[in-house]
FIMIPA-857423 format. One line per 8 residues: number of its first residue (from 1); for each residue z, x, y of N, C-alpha, C. Coordinates in pm, 1 decimal. Layout:
! FIMIPA-857423
NUM	Z X Y Z X Y Z X Y ~ ...
END
This chain:
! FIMIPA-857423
1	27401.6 20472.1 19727.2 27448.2 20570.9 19824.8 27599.6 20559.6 19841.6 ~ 27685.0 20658.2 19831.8 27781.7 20691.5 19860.1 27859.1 20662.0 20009.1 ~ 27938.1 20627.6 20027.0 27957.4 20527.2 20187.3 28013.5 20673.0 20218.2 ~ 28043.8 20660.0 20354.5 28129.4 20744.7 20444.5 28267.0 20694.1 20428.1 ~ 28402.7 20810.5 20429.4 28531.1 20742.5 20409.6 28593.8 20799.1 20549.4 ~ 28690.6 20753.3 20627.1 28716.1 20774.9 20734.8 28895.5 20772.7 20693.4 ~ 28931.1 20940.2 20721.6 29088.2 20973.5 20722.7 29142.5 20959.0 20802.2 ~ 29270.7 20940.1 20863.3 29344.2 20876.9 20982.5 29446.9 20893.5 20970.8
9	29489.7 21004.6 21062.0 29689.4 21023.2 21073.2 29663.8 20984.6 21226.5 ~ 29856.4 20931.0 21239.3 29837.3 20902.3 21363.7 30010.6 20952.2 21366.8 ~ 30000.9 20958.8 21518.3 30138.9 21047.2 21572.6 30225.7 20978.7 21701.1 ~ 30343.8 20970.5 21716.0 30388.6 20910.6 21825.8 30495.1 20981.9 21846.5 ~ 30561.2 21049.5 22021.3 30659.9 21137.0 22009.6 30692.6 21029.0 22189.0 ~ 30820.3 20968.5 22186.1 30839.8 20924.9 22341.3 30879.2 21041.3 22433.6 ~ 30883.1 21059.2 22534.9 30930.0 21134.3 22635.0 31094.1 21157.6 22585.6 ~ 31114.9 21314.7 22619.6 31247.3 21360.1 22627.3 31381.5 21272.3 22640.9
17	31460.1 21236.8 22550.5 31598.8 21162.8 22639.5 31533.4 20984.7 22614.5 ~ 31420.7 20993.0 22559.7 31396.6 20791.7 22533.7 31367.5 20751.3 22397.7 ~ 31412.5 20649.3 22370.2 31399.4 20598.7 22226.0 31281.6 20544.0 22186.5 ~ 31255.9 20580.2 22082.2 31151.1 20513.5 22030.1 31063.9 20387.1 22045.2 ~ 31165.8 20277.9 22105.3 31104.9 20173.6 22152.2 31049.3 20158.3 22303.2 ~ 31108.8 20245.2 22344.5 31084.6 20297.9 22464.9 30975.3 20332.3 22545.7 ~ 30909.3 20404.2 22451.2 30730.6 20492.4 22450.8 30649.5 20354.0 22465.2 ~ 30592.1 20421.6 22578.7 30477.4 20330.9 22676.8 30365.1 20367.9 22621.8
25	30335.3 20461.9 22504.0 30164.4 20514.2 22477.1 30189.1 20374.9 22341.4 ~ 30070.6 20365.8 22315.4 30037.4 20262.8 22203.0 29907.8 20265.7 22151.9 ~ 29926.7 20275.3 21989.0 29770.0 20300.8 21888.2 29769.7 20197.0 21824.9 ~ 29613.3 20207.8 21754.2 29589.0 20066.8 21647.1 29490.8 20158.1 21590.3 ~ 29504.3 20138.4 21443.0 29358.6 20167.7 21329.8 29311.1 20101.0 21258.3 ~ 29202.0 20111.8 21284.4 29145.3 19967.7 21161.1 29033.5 20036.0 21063.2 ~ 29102.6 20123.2 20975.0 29006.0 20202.1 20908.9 28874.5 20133.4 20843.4 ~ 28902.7 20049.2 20756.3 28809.3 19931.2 20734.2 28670.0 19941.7 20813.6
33	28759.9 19875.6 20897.7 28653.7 19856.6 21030.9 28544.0 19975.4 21103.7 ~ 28618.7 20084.7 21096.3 28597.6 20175.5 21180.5 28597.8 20200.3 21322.2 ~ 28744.4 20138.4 21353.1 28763.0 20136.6 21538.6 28888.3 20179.3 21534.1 ~ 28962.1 20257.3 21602.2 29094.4 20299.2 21642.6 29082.8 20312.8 21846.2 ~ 29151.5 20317.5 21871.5 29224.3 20247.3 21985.5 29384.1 20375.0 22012.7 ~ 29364.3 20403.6 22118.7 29511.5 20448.8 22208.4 29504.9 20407.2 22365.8 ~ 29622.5 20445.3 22435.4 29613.1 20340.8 22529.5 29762.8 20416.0 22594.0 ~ 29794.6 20416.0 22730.8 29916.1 20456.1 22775.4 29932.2 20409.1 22874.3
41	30062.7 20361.1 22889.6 30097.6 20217.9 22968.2 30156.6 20329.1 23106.6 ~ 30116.0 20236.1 23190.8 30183.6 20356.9 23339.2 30283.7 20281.2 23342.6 ~ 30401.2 20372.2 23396.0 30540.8 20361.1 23394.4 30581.9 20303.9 23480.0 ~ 30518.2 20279.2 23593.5 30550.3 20216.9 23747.8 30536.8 20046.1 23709.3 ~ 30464.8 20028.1 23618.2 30392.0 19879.6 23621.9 30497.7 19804.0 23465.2 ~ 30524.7 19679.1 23473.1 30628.9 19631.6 23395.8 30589.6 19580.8 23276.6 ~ 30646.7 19576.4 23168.3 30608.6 19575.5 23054.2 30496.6 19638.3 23033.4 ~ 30420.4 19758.7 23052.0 30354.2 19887.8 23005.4 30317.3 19885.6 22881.9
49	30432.0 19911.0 22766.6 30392.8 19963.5 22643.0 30379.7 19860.0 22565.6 ~ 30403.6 19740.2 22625.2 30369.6 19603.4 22555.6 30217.4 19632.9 22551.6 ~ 30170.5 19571.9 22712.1 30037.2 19606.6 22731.6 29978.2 19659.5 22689.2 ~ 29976.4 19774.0 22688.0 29904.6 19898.4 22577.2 29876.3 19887.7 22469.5 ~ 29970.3 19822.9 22382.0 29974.0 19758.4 22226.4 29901.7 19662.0 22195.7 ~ 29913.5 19552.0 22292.0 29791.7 19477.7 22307.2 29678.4 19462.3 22357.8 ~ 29601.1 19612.2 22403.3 29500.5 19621.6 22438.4 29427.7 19713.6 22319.1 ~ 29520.4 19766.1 22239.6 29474.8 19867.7 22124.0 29468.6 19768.9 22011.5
57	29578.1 19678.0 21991.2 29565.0 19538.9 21866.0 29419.1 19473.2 21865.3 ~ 29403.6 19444.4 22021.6 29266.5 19363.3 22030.0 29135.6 19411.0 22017.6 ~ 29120.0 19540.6 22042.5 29019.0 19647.5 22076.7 28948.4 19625.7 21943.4 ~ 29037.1 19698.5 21825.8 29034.5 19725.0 21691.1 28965.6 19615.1 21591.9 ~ 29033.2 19453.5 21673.3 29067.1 19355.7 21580.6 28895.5 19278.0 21605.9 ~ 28857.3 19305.2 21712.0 28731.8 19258.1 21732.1 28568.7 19336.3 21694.1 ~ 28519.4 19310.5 21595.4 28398.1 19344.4 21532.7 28324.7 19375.1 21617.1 ~ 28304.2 19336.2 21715.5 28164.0 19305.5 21824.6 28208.2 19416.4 21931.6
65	28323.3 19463.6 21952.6 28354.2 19504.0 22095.5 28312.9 19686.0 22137.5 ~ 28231.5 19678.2 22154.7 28176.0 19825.2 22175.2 28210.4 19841.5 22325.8 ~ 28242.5 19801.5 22455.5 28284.3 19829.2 22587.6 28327.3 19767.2 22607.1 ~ 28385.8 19732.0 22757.1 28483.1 19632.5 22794.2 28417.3 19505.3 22784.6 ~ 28498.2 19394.1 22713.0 28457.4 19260.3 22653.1 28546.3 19165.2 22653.2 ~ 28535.5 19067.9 22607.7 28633.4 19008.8 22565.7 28760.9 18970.3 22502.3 ~ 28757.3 19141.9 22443.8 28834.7 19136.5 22354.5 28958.0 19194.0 22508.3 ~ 28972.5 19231.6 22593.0 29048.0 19233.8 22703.7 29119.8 19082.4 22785.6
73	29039.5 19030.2 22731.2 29087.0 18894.8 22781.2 29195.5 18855.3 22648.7 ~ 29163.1 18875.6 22582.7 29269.2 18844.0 22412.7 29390.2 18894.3 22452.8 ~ 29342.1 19005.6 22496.4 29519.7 19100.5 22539.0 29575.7 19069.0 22623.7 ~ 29527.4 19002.0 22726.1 29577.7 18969.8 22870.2 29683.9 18828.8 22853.0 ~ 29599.3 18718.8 22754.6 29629.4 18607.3 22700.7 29790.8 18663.8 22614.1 ~ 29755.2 18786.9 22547.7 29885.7 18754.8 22445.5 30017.6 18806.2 22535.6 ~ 29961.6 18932.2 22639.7 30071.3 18986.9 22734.2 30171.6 18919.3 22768.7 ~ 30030.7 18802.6 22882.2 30130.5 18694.3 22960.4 30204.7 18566.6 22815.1
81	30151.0 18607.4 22735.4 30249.7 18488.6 22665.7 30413.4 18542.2 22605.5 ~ 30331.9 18712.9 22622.3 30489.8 18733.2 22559.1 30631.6 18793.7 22674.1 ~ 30551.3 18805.0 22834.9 30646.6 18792.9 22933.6 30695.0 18640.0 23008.7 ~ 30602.1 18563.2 23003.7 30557.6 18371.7 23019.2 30762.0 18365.3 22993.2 ~ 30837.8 18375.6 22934.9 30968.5 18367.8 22856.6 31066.4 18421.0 22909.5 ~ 31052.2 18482.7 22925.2 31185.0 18666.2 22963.1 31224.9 18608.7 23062.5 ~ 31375.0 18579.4 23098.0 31454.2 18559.0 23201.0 31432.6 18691.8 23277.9 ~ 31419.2 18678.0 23386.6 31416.9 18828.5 23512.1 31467.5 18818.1 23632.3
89	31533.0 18938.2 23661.0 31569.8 18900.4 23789.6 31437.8 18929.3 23895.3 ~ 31448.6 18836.3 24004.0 31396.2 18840.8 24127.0 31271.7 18980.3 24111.3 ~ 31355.6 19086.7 24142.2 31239.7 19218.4 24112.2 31208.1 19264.3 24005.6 ~ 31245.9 19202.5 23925.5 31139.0 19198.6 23797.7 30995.5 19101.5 23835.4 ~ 31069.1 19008.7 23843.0 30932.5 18885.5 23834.7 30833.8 18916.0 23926.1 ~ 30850.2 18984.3 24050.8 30717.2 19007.6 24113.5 30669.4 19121.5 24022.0 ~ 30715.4 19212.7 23980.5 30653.0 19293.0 23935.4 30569.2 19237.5 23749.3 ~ 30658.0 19166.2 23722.4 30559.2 19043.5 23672.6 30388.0 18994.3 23694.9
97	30420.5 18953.0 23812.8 30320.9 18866.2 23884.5 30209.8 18989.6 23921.6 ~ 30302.7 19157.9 23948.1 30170.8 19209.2 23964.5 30067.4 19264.3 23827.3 ~ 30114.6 19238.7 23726.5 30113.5 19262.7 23589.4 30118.0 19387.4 23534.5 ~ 30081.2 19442.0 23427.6 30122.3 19602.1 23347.0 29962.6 19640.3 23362.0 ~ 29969.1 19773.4 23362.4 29870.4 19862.5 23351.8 29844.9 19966.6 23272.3 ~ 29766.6 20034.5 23219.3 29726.5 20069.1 23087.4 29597.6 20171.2 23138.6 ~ 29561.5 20317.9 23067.2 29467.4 20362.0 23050.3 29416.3 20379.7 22901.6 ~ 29285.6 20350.7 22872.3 29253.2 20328.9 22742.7 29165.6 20390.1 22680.7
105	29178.3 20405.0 22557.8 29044.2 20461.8 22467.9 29027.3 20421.1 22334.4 ~ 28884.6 20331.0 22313.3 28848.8 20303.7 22201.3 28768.4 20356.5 22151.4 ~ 28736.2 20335.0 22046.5 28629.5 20453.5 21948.7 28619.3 20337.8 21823.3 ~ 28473.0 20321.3 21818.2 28408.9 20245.2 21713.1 28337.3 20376.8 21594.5 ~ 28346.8 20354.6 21485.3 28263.2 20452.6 21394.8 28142.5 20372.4 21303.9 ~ 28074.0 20391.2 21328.3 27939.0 20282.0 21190.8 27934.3 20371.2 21091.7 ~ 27879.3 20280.4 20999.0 27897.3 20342.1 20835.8 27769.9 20465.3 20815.3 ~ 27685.5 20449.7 20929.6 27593.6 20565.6 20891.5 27629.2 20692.0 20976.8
113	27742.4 20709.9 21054.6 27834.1 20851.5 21115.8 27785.5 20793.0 21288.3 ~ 27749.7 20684.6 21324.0 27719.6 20649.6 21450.3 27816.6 20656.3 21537.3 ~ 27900.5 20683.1 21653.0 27964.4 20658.8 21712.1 27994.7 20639.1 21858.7 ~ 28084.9 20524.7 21912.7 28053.4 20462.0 22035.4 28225.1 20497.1 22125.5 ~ 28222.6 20508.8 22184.2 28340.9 20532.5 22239.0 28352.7 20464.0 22403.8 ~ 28428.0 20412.1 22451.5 28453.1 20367.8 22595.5 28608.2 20388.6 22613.4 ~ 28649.5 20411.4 22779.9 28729.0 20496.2 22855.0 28779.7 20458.0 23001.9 ~ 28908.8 20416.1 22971.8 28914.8 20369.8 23098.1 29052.2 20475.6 23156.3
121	29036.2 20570.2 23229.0 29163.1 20659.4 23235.8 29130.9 20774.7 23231.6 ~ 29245.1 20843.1 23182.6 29228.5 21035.2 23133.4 29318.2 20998.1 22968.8 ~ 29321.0 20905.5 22876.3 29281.0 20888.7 22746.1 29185.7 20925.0 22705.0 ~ 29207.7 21000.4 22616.2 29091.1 21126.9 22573.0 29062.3 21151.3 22434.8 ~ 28899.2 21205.1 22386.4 28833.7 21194.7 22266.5 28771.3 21294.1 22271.4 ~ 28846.1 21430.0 22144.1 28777.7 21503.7 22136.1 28692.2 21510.0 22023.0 ~ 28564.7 21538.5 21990.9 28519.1 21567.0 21853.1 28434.6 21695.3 21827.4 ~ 28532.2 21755.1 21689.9 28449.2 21856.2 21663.7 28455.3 21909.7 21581.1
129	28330.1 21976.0 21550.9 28235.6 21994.0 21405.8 28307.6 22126.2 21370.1 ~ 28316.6 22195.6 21244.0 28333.7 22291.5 21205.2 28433.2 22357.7 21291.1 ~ 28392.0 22451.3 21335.5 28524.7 22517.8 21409.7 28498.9 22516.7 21590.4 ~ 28440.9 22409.0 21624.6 28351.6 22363.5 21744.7 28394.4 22273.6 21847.2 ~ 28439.3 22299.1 21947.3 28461.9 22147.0 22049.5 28291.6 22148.4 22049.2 ~ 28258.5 21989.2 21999.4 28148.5 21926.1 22079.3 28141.0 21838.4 22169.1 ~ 28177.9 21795.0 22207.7 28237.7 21691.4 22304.1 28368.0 21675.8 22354.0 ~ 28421.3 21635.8 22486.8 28522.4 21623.7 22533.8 28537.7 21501.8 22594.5
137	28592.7 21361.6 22644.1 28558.5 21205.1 22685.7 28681.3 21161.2 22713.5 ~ 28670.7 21121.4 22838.6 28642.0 21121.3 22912.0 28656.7 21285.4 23007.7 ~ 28741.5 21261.3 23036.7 28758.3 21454.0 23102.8 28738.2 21579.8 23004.5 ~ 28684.0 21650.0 23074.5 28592.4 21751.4 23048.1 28684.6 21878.6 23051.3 ~ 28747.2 21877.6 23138.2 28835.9 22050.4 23151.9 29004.2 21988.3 23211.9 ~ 29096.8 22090.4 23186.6 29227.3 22056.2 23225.2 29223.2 22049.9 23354.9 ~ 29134.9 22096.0 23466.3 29179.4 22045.7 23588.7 29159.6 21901.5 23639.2 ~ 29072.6 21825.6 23574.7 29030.4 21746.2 23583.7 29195.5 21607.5 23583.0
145	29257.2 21612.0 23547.1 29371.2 21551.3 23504.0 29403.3 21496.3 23692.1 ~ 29476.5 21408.1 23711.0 29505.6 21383.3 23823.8 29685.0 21272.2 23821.9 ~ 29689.0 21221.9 23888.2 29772.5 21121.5 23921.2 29738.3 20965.2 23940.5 ~ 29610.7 20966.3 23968.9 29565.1 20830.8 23991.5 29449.4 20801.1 23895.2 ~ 29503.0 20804.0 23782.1 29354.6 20756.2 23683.0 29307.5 20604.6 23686.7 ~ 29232.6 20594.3 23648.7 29138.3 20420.4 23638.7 29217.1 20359.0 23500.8 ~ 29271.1 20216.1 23552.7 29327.1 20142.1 23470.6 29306.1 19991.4 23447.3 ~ 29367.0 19992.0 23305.8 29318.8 19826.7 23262.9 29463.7 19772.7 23326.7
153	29453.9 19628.5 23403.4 29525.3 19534.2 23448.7 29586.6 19409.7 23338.4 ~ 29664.5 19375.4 23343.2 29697.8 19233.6 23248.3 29686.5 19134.1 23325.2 ~ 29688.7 19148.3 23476.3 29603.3 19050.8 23522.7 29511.3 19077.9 23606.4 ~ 29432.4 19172.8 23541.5 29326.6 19216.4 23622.4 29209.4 19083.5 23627.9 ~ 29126.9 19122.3 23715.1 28988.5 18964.2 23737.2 28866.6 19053.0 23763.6 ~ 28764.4 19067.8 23696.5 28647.6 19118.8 23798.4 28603.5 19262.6 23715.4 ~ 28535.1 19387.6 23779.3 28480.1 19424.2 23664.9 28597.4 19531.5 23644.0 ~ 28610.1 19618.9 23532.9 28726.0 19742.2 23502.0 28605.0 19860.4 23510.3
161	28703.8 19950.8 23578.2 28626.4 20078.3 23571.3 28620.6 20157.7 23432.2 ~ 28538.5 20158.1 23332.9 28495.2 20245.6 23261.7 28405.3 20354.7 23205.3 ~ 28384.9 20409.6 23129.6 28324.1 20471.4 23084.2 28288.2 20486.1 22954.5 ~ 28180.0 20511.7 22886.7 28122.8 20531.7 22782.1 28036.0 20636.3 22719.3 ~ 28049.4 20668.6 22626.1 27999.9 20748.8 22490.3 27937.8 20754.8 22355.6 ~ 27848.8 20789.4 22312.5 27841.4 20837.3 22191.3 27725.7 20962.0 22092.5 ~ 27771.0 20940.1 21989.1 27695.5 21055.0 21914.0 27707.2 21037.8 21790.6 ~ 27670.4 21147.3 21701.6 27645.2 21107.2 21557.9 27705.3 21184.7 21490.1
169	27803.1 21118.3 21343.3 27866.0 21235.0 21267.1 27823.3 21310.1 21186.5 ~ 27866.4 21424.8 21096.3 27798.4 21485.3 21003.9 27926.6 21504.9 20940.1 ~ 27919.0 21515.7 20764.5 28080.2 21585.9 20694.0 28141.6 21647.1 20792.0 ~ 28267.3 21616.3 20764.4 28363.5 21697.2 20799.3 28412.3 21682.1 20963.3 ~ 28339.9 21632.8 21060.6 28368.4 21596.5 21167.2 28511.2 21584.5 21170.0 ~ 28588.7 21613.2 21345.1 28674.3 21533.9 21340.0 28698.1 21509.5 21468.9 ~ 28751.0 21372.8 21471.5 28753.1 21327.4 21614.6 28905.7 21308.8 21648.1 ~ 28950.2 21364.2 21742.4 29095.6 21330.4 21807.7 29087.6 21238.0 21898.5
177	29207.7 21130.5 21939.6 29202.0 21011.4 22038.6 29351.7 21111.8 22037.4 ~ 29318.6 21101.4 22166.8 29560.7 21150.0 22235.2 29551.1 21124.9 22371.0 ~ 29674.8 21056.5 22401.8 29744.9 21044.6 22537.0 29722.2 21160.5 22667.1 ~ 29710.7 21174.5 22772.3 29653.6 21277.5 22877.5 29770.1 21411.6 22847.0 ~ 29920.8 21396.0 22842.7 29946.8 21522.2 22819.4 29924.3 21605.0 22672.8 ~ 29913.2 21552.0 22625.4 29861.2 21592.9 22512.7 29705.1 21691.7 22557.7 ~ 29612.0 21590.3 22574.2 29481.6 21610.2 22622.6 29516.0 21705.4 22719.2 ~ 29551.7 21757.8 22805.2 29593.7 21817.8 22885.8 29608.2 21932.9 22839.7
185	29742.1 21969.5 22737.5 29772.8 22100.6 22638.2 29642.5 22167.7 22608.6 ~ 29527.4 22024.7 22525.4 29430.5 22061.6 22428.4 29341.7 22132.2 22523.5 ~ 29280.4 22022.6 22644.0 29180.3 22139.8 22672.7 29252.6 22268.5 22728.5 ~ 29338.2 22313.4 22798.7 29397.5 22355.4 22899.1 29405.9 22547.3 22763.8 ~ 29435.0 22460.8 22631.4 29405.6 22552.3 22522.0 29294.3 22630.0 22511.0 ~ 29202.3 22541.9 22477.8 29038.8 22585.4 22467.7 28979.6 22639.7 22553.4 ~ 29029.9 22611.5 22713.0 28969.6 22715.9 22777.7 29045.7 22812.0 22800.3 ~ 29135.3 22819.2 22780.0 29219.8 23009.1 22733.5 29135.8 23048.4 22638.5
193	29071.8 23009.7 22549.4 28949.4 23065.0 22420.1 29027.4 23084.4 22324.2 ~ 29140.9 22926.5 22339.4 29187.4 22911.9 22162.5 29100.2 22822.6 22095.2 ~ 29178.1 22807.6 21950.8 29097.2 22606.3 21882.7 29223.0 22516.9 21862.9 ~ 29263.9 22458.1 22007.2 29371.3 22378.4 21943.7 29342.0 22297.5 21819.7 ~ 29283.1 22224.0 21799.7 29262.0 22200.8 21658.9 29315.2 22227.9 21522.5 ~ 29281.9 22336.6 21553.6 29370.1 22381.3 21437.6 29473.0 22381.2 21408.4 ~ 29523.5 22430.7 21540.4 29698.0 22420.3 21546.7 29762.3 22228.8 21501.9 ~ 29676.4 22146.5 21560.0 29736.8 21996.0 21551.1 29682.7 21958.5 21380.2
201	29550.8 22083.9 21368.7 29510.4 21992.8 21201.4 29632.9 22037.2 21114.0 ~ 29770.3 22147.8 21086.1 29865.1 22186.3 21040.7 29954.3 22066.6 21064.6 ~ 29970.6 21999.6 21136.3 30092.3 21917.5 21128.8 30041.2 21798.5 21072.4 ~ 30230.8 21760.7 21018.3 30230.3 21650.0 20938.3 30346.6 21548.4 20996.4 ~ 30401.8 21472.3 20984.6 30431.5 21343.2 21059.6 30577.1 21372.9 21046.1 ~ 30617.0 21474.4 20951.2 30758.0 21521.8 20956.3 30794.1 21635.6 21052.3 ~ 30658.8 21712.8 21090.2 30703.3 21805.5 21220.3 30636.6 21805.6 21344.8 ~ 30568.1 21675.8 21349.2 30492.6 21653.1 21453.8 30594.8 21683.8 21597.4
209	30735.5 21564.0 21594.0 30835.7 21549.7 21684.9 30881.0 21711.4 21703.1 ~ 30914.6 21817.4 21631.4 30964.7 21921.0 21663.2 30843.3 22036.3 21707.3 ~ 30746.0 22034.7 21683.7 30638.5 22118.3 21768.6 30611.8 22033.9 21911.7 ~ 30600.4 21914.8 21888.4 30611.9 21851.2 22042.2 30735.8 21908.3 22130.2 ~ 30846.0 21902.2 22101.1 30979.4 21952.6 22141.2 30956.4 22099.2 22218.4 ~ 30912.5 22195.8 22070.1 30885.9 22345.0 22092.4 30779.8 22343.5 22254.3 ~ 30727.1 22300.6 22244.6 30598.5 22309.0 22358.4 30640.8 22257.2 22505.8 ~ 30685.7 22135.7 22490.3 30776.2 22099.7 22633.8 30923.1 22215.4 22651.1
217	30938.9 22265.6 22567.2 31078.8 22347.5 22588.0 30992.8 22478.1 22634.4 ~ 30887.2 22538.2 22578.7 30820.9 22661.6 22665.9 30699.0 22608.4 22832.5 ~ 30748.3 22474.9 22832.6 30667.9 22472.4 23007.3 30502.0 22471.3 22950.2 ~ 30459.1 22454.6 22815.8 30358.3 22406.8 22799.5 30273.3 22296.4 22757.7 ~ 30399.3 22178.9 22779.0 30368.5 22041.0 22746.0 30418.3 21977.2 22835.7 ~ 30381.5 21855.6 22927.0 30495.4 21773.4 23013.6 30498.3 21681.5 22937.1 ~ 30652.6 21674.4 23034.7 30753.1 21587.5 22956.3 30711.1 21448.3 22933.6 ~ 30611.5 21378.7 22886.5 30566.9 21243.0 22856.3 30549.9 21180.8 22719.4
225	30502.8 21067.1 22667.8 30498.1 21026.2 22586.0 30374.1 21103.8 22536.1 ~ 30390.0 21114.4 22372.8 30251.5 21175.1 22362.8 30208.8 21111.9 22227.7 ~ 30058.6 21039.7 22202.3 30037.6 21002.6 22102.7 29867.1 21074.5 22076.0 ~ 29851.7 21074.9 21936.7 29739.4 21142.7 21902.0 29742.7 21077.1 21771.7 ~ 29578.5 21053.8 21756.0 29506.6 20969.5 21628.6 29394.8 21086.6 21580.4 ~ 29400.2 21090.5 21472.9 29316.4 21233.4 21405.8 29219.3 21140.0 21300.9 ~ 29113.3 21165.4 21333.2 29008.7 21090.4 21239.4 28927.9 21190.4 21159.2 ~ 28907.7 21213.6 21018.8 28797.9 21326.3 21002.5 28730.0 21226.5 20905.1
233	28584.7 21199.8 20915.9 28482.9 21195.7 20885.5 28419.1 21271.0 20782.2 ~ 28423.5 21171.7 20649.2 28435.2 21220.7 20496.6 28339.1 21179.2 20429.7 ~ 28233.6 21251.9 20382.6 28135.7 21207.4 20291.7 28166.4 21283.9 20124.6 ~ 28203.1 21174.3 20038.1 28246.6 21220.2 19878.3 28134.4 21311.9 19856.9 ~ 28157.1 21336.0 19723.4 28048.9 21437.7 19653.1 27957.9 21344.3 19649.3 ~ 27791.3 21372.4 19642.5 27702.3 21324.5 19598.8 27678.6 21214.5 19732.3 ~ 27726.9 21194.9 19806.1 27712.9 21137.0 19932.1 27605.2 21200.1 19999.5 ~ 27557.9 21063.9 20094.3 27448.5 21134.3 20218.3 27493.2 21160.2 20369.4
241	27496.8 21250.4 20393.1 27587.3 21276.3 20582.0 27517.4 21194.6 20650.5
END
């Protein structure tokens, strides 16, 4: 039998006026594996996009981790080791002590089109078939978006608010993981009775940054970091879906 092959572009654009190192959203793919990971660090809370990076590194890197697990404790461990150092002033360090925060989304794929997804935030997973939203994960419609989403802690203790998902692939599937304004655009699209989809399956990593641009310059994107992971779900010729 012919395995399933799993395609994967991934996209990163920071907020207006910030550099590249700058951007608080953070991805990981582990095609291999079949887990990819995004994650967006809230801006209020210190070292953010560290956090984020190491909650998407660990997510990915762990075989076993289908919901919140252990593999959160890995990230928490590498956070504090890599702020543990950093000279700070005074109001830094409490904000230190209160640690970085993060909304997240992982997505596991099994080799027979199985898929598991968990959600902590308005980090969002769309998947869909042919010319189809079938699913939307965590939020469902653009109003849904808020200011106070559910987040992972770096020194959080006790249980994390999440959520979970899944379903089954068939050829050709494709699943999007993107940051809330992004997610935001997408559904906010679909229920005008477009297919964003389509519009994001056209870009390529050389005009990703300037259609991001175009869209915040017409008042239909806010101004945030925006990252998006595009997975499509590939069975060769002579393969079984």
């Amino acid at each position: 039998m012919t395995l399933p092959v799993l395609h994967c572009r991934s996209f990163v654009v920071p907020k207006d006026g910030h550099a590249a190192d700058e951007c608080e959203d953070a991805l990981a793919c582990n095609n291999p594996a079949g887990r990819f990971a995004v994650a967006d660090g809230a801006s209020e809370s210190i070292y953010a996009g560290e956090w984020a990076r190491h909650l998407c590194e660990a997510y990915v890197a762990d075989p076993a981790a289908d919901g919140i697990g252990p593999w959160v404790g890995v990230a928490q461990k590498r956070w504090r080791a890599l702020v543990r150092g950093r000279p700070a002033p005074w109001h830094v360090a409490e904000k230190v002590e209160d640690g970085a925060f993060a909304t997240f989304l992982g997505l596991r794929i099994g080799a027979g089109g199985a898929w598991h997804a968990v959600a902590a935030g308005d980090t969002c997973l769309f998947v869909v078939r042919g010319d189809e939203l079938r699913q939307a994960f965590p939020v469902r419609a653009a109003a849904e978006f808020g200011t106070r989403p559910d987040l992972i802690g770096s020194r959080q203790r006790g249980r994390v608010r999440a959520v979970v998902a899944h379903g089954d692939l068939t050829a050709g599937d494709r699943l999007w993981l993107m940051t809330d304004a992004l997610a935001g655009w997408f559904l906010a699209e679909h229920e005008a009775g477009g297919a964003p989809w389509r519009e994001l399956g056209l870009l390529t990593a050389d005009d990703f940054a300037g259609w991001v641009a175009d869209r915040r310059a017409g008042g239909r994107l806010k101004n945030d970091d925006v990252t998006l992971v595009a997975v499509e779900y590939v069975v060769p010729a002579g393969g079984v879906a």
